[in-house]
PDB file with one MODEL, atoms N, CA, C and O in Angstrom:
MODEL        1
ATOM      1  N   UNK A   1     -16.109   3.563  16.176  1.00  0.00           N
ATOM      2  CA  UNK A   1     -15.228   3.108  15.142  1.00  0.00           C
ATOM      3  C   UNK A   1     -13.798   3.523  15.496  1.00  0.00           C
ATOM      4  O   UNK A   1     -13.417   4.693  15.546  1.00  0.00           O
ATOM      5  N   UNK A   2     -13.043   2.440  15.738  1.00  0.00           N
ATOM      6  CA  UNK A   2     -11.794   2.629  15.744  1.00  0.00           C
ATOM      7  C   UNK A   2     -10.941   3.310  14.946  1.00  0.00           C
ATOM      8  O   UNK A   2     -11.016   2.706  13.875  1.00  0.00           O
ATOM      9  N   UNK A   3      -9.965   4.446  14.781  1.00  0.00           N
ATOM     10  CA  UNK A   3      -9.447   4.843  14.151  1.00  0.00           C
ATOM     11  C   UNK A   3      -7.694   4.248  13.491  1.00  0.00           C
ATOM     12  O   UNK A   3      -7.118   3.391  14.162  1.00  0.00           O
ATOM     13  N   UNK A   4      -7.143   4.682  12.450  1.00  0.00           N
ATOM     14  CA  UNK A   4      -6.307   4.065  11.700  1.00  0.00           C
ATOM     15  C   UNK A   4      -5.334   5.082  11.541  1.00  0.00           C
ATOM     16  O   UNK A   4      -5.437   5.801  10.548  1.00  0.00           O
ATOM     17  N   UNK A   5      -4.246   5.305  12.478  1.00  0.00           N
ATOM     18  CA  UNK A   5      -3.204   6.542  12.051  1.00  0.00           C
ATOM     19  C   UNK A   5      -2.341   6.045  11.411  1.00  0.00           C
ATOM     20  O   UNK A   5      -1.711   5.015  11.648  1.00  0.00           O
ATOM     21  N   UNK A   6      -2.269   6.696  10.626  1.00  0.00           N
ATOM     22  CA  UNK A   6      -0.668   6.978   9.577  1.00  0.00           C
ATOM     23  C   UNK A   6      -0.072   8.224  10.132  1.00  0.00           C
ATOM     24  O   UNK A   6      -0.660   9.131  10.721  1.00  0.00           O
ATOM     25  N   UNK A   7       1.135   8.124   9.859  1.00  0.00           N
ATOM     26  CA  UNK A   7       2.319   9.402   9.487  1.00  0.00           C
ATOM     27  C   UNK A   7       1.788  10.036   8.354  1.00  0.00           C
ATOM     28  O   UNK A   7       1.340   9.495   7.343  1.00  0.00           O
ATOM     29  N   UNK A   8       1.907  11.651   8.702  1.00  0.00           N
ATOM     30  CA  UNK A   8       1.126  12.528   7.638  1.00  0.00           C
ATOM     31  C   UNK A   8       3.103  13.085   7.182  1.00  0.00           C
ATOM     32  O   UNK A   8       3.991  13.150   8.032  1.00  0.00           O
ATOM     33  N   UNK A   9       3.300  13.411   5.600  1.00  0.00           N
ATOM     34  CA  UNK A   9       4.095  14.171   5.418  1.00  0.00           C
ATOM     35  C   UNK A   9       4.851  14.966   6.426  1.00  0.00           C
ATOM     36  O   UNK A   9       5.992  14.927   6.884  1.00  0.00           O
ATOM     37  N   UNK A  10       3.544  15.872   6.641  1.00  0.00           N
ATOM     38  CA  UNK A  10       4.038  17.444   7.413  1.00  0.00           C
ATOM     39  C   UNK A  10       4.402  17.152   8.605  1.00  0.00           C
ATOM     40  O   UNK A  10       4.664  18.147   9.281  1.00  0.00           O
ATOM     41  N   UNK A  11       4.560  15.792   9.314  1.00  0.00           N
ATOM     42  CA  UNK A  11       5.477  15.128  10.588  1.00  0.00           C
ATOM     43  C   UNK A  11       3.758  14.785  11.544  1.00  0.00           C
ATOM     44  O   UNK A  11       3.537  14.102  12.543  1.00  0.00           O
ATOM     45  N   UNK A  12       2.980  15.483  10.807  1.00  0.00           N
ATOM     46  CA  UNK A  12       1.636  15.015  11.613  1.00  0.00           C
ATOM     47  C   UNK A  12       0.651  14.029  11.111  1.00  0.00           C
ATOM     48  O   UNK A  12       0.352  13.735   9.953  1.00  0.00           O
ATOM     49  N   UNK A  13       0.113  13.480  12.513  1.00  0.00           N
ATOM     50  CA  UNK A  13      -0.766  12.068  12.117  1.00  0.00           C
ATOM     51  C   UNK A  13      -1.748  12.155  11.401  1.00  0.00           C
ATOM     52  O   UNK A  13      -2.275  13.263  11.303  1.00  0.00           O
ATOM     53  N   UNK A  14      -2.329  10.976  10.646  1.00  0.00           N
ATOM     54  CA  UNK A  14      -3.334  11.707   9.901  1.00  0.00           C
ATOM     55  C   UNK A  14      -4.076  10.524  10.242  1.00  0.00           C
ATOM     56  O   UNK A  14      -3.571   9.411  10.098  1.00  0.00           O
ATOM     57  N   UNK A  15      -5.588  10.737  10.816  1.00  0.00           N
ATOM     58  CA  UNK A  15      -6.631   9.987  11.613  1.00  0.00           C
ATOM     59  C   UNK A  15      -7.295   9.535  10.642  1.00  0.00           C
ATOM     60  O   UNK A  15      -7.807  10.435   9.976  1.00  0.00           O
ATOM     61  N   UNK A  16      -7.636   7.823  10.044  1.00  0.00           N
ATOM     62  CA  UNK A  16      -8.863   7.718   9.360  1.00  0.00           C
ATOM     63  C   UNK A  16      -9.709   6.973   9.800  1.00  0.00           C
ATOM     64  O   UNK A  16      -9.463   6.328  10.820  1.00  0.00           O
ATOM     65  N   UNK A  17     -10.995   6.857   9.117  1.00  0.00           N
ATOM     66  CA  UNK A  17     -11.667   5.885   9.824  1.00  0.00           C
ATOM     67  C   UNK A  17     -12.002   4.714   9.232  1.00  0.00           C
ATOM     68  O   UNK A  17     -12.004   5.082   8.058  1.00  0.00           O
ATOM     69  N   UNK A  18     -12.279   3.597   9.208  1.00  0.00           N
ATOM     70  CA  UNK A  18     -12.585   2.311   8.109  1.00  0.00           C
ATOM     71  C   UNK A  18     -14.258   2.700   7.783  1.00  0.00           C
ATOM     72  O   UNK A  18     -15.069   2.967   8.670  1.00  0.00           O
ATOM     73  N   UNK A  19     -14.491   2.675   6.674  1.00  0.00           N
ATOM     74  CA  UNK A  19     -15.969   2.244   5.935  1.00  0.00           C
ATOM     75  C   UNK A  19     -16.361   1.052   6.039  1.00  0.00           C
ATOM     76  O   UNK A  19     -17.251   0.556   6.731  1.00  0.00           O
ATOM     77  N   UNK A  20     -15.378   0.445   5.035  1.00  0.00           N
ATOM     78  CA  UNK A  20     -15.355  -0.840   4.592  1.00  0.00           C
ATOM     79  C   UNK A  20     -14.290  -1.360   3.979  1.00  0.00           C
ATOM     80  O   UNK A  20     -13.336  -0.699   3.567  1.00  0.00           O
ATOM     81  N   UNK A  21     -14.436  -2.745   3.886  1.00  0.00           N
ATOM     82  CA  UNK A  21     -13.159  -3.379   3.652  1.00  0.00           C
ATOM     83  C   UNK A  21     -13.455  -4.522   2.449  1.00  0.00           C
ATOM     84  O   UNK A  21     -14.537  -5.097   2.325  1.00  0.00           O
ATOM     85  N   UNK A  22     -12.199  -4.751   1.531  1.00  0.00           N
ATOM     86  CA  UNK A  22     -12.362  -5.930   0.452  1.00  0.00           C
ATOM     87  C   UNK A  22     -11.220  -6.517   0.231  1.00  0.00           C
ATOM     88  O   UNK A  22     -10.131  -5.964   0.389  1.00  0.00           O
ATOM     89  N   UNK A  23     -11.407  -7.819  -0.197  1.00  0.00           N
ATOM     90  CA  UNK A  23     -10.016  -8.046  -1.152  1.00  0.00           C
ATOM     91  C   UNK A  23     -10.331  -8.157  -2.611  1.00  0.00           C
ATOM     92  O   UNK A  23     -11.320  -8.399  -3.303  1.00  0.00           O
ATOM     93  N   UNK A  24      -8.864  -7.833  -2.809  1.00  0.00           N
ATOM     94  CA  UNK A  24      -9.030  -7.981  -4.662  1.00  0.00           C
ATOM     95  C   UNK A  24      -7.526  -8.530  -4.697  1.00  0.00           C
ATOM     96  O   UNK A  24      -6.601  -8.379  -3.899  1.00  0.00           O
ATOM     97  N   UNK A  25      -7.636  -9.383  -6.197  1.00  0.00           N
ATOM     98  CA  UNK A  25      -6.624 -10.225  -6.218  1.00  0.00           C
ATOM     99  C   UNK A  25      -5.631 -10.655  -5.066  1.00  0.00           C
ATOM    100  O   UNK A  25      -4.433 -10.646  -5.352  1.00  0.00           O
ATOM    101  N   UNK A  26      -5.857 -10.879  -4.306  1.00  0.00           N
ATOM    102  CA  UNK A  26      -5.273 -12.068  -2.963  1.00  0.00           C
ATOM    103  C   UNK A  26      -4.817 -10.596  -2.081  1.00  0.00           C
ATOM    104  O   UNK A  26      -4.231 -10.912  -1.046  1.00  0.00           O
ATOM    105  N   UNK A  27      -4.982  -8.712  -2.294  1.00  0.00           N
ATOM    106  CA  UNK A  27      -4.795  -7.796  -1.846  1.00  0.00           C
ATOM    107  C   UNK A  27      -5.579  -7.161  -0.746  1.00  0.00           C
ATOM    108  O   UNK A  27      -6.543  -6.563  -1.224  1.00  0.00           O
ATOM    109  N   UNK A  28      -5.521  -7.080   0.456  1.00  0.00           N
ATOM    110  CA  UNK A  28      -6.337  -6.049   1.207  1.00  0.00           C
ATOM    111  C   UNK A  28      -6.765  -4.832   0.698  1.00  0.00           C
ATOM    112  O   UNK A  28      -5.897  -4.144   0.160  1.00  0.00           O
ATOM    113  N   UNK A  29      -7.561  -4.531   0.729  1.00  0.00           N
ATOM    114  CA  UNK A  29      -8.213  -2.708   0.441  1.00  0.00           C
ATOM    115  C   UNK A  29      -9.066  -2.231   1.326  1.00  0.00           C
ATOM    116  O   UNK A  29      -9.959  -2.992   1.698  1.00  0.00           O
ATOM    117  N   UNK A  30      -8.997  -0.702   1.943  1.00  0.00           N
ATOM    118  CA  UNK A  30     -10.177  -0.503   3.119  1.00  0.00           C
ATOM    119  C   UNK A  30     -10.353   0.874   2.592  1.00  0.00           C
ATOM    120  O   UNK A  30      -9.473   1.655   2.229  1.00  0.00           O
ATOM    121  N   UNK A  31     -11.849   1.066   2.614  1.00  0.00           N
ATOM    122  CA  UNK A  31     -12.214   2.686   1.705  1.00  0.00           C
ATOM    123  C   UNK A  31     -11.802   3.053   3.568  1.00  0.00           C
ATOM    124  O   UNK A  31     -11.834   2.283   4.528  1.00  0.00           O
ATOM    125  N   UNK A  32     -11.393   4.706   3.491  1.00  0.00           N
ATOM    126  CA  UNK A  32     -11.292   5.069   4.651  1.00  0.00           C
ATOM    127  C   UNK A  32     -12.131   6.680   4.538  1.00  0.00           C
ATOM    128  O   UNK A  32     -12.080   7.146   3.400  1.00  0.00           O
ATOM    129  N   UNK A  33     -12.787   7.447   5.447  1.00  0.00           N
ATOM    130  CA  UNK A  33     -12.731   8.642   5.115  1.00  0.00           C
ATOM    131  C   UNK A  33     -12.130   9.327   6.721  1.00  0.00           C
ATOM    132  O   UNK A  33     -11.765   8.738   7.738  1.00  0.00           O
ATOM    133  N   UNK A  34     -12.193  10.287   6.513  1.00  0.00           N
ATOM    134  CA  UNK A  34     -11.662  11.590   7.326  1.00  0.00           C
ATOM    135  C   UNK A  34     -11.941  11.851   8.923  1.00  0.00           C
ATOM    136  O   UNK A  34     -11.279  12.185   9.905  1.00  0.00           O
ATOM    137  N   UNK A  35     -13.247  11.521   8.632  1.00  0.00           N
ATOM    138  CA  UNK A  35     -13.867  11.678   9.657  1.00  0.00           C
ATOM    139  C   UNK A  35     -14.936  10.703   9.807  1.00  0.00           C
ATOM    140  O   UNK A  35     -15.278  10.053   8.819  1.00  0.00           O
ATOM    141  N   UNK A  36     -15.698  10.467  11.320  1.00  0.00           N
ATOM    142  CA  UNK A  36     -16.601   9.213  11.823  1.00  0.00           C
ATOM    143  C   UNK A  36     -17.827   9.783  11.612  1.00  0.00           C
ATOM    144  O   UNK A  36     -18.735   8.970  11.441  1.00  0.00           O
ATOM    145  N   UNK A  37     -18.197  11.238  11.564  1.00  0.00           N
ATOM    146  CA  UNK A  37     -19.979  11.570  11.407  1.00  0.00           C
ATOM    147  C   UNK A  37     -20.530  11.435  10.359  1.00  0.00           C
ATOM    148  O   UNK A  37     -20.362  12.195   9.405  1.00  0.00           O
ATOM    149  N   UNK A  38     -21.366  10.326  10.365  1.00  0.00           N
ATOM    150  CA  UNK A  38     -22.477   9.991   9.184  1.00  0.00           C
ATOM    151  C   UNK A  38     -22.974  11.119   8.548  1.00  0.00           C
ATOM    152  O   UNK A  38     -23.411  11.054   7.398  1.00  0.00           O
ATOM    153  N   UNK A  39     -22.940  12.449   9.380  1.00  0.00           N
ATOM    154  CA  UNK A  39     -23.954  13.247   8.826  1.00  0.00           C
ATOM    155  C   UNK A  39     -23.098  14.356   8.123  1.00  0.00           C
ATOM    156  O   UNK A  39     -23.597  15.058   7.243  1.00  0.00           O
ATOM    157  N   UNK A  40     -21.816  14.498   8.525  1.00  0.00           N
ATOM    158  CA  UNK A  40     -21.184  15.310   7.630  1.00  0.00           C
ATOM    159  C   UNK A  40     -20.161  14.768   6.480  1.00  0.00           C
ATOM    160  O   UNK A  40     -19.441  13.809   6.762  1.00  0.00           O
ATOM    161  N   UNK A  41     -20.078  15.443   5.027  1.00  0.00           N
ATOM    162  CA  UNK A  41     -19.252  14.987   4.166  1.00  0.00           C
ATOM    163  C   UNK A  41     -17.998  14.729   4.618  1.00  0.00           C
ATOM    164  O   UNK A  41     -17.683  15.353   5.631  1.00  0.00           O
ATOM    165  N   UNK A  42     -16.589  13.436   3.815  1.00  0.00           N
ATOM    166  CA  UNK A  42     -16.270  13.615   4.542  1.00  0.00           C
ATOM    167  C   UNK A  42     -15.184  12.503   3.259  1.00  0.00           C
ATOM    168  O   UNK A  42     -15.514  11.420   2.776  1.00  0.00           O
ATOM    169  N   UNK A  43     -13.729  13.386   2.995  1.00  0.00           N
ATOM    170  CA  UNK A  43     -13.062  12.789   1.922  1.00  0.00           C
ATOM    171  C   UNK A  43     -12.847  11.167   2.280  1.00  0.00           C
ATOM    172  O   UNK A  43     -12.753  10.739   3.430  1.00  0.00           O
ATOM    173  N   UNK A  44     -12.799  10.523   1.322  1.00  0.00           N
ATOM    174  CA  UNK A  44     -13.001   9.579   1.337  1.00  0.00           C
ATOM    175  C   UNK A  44     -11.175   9.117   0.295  1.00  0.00           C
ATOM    176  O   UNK A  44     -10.608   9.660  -0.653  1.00  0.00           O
ATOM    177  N   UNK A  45     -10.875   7.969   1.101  1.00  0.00           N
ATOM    178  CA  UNK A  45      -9.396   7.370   0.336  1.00  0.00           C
ATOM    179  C   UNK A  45      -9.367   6.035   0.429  1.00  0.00           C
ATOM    180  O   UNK A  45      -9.832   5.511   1.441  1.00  0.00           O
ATOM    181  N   UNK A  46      -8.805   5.230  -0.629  1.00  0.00           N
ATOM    182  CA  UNK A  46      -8.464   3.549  -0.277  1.00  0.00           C
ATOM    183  C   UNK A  46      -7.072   3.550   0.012  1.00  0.00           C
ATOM    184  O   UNK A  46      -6.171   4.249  -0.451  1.00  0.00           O
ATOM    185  N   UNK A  47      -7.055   2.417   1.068  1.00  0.00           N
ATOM    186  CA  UNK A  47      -5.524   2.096   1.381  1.00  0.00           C
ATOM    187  C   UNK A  47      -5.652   0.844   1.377  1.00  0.00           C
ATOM    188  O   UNK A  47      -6.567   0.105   1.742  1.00  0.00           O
ATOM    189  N   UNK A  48      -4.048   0.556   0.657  1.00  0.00           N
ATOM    190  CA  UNK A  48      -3.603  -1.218   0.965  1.00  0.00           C
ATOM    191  C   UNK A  48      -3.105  -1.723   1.934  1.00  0.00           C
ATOM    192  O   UNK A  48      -2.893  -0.807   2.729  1.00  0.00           O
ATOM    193  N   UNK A  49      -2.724  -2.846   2.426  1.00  0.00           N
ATOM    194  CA  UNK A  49      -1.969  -3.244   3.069  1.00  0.00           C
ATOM    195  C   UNK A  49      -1.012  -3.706   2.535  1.00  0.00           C
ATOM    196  O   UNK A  49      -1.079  -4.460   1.564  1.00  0.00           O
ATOM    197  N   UNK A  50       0.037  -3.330   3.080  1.00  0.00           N
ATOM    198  CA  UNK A  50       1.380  -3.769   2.077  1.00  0.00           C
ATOM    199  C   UNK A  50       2.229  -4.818   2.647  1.00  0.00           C
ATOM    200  O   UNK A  50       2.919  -5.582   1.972  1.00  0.00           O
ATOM    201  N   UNK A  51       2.128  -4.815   4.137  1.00  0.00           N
ATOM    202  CA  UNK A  51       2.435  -5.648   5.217  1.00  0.00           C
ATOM    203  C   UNK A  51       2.377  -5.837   6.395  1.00  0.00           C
ATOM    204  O   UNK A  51       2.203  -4.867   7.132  1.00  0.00           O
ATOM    205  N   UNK A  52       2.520  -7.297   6.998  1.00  0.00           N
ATOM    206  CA  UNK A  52       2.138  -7.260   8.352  1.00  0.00           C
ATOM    207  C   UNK A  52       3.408  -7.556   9.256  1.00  0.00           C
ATOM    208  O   UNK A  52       4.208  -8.240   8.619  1.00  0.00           O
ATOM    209  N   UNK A  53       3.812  -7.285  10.427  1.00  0.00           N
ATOM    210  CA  UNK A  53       4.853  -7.507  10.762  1.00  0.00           C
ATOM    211  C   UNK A  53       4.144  -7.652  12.767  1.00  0.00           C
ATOM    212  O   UNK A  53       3.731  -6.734  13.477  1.00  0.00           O
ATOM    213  N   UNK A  54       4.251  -8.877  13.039  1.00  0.00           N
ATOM    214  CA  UNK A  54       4.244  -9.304  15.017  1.00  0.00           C
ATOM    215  C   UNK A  54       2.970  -7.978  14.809  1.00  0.00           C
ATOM    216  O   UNK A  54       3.085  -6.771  15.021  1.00  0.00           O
ATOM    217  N   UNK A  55       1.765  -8.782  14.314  1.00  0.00           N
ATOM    218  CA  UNK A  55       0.723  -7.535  14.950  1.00  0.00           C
ATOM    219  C   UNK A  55       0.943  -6.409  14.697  1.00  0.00           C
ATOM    220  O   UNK A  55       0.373  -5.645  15.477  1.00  0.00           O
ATOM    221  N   UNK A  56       1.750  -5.751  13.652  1.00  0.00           N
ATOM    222  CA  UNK A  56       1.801  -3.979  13.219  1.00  0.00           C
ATOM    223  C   UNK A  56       1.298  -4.633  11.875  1.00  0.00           C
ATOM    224  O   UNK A  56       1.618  -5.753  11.477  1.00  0.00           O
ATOM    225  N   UNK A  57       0.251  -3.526  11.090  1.00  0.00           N
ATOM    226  CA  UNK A  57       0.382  -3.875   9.840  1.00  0.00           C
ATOM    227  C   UNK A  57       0.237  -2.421   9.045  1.00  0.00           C
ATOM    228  O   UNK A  57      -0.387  -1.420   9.398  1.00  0.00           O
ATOM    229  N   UNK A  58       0.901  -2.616   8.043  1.00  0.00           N
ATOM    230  CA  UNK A  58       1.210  -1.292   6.937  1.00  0.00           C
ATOM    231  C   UNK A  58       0.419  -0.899   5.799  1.00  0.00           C
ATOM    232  O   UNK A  58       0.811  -1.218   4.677  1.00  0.00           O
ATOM    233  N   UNK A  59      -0.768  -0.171   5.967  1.00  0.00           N
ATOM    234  CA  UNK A  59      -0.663   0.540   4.534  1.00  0.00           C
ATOM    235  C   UNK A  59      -0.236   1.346   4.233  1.00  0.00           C
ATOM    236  O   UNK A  59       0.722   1.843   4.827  1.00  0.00           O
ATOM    237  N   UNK A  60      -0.920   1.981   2.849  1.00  0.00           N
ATOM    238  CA  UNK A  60      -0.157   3.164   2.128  1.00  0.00           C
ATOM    239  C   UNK A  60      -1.326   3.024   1.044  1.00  0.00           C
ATOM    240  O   UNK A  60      -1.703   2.050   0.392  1.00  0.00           O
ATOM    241  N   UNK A  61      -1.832   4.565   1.095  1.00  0.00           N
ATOM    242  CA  UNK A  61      -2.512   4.971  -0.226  1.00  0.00           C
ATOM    243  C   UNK A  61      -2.249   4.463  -1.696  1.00  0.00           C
ATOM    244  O   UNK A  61      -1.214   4.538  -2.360  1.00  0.00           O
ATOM    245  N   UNK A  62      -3.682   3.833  -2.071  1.00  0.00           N
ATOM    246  CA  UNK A  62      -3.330   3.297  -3.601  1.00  0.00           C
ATOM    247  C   UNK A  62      -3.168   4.657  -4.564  1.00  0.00           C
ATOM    248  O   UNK A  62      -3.920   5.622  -4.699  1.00  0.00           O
ATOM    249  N   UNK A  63      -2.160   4.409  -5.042  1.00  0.00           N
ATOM    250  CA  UNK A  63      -1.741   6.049  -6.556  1.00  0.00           C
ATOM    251  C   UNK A  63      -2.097   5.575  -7.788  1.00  0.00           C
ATOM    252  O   UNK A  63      -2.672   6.180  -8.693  1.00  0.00           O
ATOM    253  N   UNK A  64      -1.649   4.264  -7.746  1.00  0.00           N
ATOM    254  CA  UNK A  64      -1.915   3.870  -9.487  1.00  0.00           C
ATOM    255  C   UNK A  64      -3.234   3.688  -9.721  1.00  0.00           C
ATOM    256  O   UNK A  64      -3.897   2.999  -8.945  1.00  0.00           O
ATOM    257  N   UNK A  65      -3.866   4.357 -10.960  1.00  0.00           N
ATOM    258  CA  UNK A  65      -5.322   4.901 -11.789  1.00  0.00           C
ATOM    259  C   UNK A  65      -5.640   3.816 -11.605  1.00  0.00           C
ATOM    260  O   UNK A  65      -6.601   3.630 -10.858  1.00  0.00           O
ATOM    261  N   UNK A  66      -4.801   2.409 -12.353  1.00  0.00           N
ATOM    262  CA  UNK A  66      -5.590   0.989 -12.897  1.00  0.00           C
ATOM    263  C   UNK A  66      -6.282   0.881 -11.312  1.00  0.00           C
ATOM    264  O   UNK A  66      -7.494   0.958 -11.111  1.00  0.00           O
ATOM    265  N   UNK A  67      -5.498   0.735 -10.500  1.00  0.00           N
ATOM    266  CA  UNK A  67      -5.846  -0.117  -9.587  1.00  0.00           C
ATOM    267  C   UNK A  67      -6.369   0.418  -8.818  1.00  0.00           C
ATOM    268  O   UNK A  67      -7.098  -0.255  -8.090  1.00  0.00           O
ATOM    269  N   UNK A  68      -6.291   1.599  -8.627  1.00  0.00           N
ATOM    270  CA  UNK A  68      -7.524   2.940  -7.848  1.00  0.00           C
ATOM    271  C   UNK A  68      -8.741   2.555  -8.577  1.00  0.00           C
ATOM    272  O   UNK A  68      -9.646   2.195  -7.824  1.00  0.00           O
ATOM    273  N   UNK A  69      -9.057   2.527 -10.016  1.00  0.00           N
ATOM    274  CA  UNK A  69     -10.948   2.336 -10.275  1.00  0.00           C
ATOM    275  C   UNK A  69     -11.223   0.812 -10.174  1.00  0.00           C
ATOM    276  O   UNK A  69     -12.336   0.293 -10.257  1.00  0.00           O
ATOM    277  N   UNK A  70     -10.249   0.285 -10.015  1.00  0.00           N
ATOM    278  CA  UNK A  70     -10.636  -1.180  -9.948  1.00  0.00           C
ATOM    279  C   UNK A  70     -11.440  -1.402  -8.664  1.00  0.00           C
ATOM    280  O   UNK A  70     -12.593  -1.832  -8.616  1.00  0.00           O
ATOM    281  N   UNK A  71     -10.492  -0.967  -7.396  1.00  0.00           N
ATOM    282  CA  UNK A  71     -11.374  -1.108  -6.277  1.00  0.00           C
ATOM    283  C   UNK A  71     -12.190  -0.087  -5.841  1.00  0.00           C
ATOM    284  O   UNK A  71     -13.198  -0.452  -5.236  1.00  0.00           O
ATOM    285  N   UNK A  72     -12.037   0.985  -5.975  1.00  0.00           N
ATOM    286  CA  UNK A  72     -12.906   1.878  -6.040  1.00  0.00           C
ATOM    287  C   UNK A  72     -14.390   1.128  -6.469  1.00  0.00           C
ATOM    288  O   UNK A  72     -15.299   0.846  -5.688  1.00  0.00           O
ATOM    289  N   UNK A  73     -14.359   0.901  -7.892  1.00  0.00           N
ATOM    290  CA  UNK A  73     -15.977   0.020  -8.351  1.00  0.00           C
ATOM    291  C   UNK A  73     -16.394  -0.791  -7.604  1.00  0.00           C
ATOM    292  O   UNK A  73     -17.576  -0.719  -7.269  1.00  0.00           O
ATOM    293  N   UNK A  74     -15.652  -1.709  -7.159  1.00  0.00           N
ATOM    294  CA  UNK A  74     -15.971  -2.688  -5.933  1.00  0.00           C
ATOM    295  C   UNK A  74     -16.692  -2.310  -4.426  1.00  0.00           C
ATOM    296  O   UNK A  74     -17.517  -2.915  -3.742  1.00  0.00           O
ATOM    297  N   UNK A  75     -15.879  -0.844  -4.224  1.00  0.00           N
ATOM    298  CA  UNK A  75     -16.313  -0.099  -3.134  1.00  0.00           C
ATOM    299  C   UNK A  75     -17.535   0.563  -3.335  1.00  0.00           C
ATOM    300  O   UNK A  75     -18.310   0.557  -2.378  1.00  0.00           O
ATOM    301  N   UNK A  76     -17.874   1.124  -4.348  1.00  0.00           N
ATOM    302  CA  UNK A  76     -19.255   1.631  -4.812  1.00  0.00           C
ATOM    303  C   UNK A  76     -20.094   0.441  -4.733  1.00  0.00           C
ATOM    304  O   UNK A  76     -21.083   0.420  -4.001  1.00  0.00           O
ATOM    305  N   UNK A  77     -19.767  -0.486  -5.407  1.00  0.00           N
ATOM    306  CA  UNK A  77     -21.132  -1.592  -4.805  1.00  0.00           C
ATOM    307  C   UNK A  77     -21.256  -1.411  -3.919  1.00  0.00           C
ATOM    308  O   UNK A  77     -22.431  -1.167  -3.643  1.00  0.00           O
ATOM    309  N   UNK A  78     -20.280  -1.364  -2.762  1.00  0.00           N
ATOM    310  CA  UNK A  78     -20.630  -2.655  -1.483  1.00  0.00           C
ATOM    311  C   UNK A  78     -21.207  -1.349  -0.768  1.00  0.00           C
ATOM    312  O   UNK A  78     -21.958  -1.610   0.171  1.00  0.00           O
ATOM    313  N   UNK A  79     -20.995   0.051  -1.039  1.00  0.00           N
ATOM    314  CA  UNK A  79     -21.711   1.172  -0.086  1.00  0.00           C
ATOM    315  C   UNK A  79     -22.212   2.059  -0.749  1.00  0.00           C
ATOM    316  O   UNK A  79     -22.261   3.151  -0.182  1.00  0.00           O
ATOM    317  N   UNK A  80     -22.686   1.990  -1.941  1.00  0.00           N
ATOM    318  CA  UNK A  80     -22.856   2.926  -3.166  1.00  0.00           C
ATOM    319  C   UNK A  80     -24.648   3.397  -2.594  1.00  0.00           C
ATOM    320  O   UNK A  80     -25.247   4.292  -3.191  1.00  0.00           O
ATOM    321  N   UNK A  81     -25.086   2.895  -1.793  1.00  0.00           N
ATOM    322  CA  UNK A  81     -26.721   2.865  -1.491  1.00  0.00           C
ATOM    323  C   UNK A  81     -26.327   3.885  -0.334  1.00  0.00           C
ATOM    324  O   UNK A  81     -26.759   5.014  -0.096  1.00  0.00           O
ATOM    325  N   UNK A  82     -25.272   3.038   0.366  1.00  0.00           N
ATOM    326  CA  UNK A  82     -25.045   4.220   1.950  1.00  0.00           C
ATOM    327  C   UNK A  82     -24.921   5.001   2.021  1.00  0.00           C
ATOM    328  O   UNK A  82     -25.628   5.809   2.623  1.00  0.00           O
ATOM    329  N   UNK A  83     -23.518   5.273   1.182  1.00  0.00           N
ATOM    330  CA  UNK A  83     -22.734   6.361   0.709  1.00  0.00           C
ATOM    331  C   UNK A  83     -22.773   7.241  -0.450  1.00  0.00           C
ATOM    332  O   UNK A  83     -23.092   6.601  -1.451  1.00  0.00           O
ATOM    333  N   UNK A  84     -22.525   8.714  -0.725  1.00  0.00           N
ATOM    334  CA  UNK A  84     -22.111   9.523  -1.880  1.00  0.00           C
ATOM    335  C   UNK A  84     -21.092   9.669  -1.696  1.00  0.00           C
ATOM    336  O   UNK A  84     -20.606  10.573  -1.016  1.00  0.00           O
ATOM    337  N   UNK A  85     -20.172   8.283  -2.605  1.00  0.00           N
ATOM    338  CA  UNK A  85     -18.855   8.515  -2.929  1.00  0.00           C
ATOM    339  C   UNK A  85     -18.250   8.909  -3.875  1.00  0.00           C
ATOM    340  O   UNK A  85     -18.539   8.141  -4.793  1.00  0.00           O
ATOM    341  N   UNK A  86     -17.384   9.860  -4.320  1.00  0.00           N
ATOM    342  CA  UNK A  86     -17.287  10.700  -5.404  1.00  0.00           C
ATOM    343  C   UNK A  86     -15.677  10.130  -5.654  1.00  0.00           C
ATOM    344  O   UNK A  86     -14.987  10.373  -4.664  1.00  0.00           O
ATOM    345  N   UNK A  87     -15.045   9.539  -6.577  1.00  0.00           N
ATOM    346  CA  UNK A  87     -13.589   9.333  -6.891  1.00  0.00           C
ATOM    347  C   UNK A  87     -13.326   9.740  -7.749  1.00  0.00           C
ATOM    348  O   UNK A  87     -12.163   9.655  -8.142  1.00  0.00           O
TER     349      UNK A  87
ENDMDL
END
């Protein structure tokens, strides 16, 4: 599994990995967690895409509640059997 760096705050990268992916209202969303081993826990975050630019494309962590349990629920379906995802 390919990994997904962002810029971390503290000037360091922060590595995620894709779960899975959805859209909601015409929006990208990809649950991501921390780390790639199935067998260890492992925080779990959604990010949007906010834009694409010549093949770079941008997310950024969803903050707002509404729209954090919105896809969040969506994400529990689609891996809620696979996964113990806790939001």
């Amino acid at each position: 599994m390919e990994p997904i760096i962002l810029p971390g705050e503290d000037g360091n990268d922060i590595k995620l990995f894709v779960v899975e992916e959805t859209m909601l209202s015409g929006n990208k969303y990809l649950l991501v967690c921390d780390n790639d081993n199935e067998e260890e826990d492992a925080e779990a975050s959604i990010l949007k895409e906010v834009s694409t630019d010549d093949n770079e494309v941008v997310y950024e962590f969803v903050e707002d509640d509404v729209e954090f349990e919105a896809v969040a629920k969506i994400f529990d379906e689609l891996v809620g059997e696979d996964a113990d995802l806790d939001f």
